[in-house]
MARPA-349673 format. One record per residue (C-alpha): chain; x, y, z; residue number from 1. Coordinates in Angstrom, 3 decimals, padded with zeros to 6 digits. Example, Ala and Ser with C-alpha at 12.3 -4.5 7.8 and 13.67 -1.06 7.14 Angstrom:
<rs>
+------+----------+----------+----------+-----+
| unit |        u |        v |        w | pos |
+------+----------+----------+----------+-----+
|    A |  012.300 | -004.500 |  007.800 |   1 |
|    A |  013.670 | -001.060 |  007.140 |   2 |
+------+----------+----------+----------+-----+
</rs>
This chain:
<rs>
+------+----------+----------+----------+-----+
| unit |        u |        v |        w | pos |
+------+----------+----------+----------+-----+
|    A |  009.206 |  011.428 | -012.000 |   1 |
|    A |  012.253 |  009.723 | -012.002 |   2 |
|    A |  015.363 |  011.696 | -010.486 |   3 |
|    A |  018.179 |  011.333 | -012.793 |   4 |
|    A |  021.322 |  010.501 | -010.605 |   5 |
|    A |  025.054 |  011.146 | -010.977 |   6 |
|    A |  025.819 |  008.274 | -013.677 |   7 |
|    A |  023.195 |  008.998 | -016.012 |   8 |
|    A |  020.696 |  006.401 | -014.236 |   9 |
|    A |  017.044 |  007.070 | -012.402 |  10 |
|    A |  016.006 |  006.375 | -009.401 |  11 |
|    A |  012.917 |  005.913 | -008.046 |  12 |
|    A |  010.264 |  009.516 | -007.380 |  13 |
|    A |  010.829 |  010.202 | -004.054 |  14 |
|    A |  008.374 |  009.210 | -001.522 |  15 |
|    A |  005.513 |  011.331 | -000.245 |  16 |
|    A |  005.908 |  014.439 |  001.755 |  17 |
|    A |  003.682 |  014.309 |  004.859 |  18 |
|    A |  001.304 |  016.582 |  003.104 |  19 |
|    A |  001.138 |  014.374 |  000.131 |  20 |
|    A |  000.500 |  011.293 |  001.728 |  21 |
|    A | -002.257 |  013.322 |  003.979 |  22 |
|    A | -004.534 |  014.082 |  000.741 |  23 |
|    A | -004.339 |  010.484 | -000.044 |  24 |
|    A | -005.430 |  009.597 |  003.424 |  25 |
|    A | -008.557 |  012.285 |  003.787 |  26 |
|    A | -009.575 |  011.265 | -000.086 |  27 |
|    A | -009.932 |  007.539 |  001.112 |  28 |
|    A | -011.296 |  008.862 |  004.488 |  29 |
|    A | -008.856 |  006.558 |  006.001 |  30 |
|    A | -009.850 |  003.321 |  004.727 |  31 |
|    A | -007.968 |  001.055 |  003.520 |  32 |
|    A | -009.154 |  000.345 | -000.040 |  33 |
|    A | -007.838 | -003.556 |  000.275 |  34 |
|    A | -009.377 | -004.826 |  003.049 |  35 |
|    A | -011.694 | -002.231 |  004.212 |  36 |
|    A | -010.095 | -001.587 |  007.550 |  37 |
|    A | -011.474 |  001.715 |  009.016 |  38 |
|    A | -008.316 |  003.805 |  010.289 |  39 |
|    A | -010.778 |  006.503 |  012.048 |  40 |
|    A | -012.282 |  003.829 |  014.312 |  41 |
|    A | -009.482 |  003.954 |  016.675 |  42 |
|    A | -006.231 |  005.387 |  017.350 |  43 |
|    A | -004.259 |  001.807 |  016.775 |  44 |
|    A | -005.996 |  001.415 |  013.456 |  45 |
|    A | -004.866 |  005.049 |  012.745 |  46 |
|    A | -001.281 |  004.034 |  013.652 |  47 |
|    A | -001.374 |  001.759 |  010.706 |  48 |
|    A | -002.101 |  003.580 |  008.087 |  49 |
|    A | -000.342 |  003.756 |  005.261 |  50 |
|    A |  000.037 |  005.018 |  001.472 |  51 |
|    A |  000.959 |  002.519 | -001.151 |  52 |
|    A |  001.945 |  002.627 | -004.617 |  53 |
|    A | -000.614 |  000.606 | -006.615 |  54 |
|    A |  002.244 |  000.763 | -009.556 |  55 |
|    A |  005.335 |  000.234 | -007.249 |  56 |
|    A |  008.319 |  003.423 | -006.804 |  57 |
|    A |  010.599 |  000.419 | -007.324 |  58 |
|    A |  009.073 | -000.159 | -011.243 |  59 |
|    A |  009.338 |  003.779 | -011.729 |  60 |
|    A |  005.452 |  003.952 | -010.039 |  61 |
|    A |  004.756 |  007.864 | -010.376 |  62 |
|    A |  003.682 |  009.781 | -006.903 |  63 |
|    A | -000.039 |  010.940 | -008.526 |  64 |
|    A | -003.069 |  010.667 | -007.034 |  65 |
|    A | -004.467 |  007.841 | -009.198 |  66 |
|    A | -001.212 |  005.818 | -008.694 |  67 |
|    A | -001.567 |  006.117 | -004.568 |  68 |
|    A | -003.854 |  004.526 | -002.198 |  69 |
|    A | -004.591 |  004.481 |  001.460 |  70 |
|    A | -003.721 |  000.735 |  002.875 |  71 |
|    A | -003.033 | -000.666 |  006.262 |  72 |
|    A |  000.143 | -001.845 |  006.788 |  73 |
|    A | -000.693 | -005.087 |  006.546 |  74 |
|    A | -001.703 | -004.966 |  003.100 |  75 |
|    A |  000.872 | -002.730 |  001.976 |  76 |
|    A |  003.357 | -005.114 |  003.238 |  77 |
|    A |  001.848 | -008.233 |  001.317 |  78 |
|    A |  001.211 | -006.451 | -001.889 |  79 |
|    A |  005.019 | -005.377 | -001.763 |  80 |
|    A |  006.535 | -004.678 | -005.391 |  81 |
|    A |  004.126 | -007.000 | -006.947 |  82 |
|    A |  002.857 | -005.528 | -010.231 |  83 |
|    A | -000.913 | -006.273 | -011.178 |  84 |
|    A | -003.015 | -005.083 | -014.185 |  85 |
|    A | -005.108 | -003.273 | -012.003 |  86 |
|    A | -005.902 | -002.563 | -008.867 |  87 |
|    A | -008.991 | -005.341 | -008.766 |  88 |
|    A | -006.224 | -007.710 | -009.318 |  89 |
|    A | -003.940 | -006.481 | -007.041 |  90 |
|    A | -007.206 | -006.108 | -004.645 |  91 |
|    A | -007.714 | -010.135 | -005.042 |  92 |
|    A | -004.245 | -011.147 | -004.559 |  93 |
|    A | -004.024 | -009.175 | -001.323 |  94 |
|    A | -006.750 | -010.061 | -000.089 |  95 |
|    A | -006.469 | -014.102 | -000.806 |  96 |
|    A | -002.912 | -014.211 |  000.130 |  97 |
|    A | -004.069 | -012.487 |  004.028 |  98 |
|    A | -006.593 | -015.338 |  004.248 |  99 |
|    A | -004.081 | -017.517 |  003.612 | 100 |
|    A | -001.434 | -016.499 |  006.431 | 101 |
|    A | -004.330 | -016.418 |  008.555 | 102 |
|    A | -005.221 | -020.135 |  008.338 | 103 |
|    A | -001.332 | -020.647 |  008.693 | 104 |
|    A | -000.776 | -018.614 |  011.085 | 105 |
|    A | -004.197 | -020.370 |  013.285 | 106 |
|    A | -003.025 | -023.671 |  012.786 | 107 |
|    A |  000.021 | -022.824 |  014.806 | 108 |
|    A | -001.642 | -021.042 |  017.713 | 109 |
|    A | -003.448 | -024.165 |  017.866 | 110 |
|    A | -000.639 | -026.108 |  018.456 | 111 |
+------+----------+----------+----------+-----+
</rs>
């Protein structure tokens, strides 16, 4: 819920408590639900894991459990503060748009 603020306007919810963002985690079993990395295969893909905000804290996204999702930072990081109509969309774009930086990111170690 937005936190009303000295001037009458809201900011965003705050962001997850440790314990928070742990249920998330153990409900996805610490996969990200984008691209299907497995964060319990090893400790570096458990370094990455994150919790995102399918409806962004920065377009007054609520903290509940059907708003949150367990993503690698990677994803997270390309789906931003993008908005989608649900998460299937949002799903597609992220997953399209890492293919992409891929192929532009090989034809430069190529070079």
């Amino acid at each position: 819920m937005p936190i009303p603020d000295l001037f009458g306007l809201t900011r965003p919810a705050k962001p997850l408590t440790s314990a928070e963002g742990n249920r998330i985690l153990e409900r996805d079993r610490y996969r990200c639900r984008y691209c299907g990395l497995d964060g319990l295969r090893s400790f570096e893909n458990s370094l990455i894991m994150t919790v995102d905000f399918l409806h962004p804290r920065a377009h007054k996204g609520k903290k509940t459990p059907a708003n949150l999702v367990t993503a690698c930072r990677p994803c997270n990081v390309i789906k931003g503060r993008h908005l989608f109509q649900s998460f299937e969309d949002a799903k597609t774009y992220v997953l399209k748009r890492r293919a992409e930086l891929q192929k532009e990111w090989e034809s430069k170690a190529e070079k």
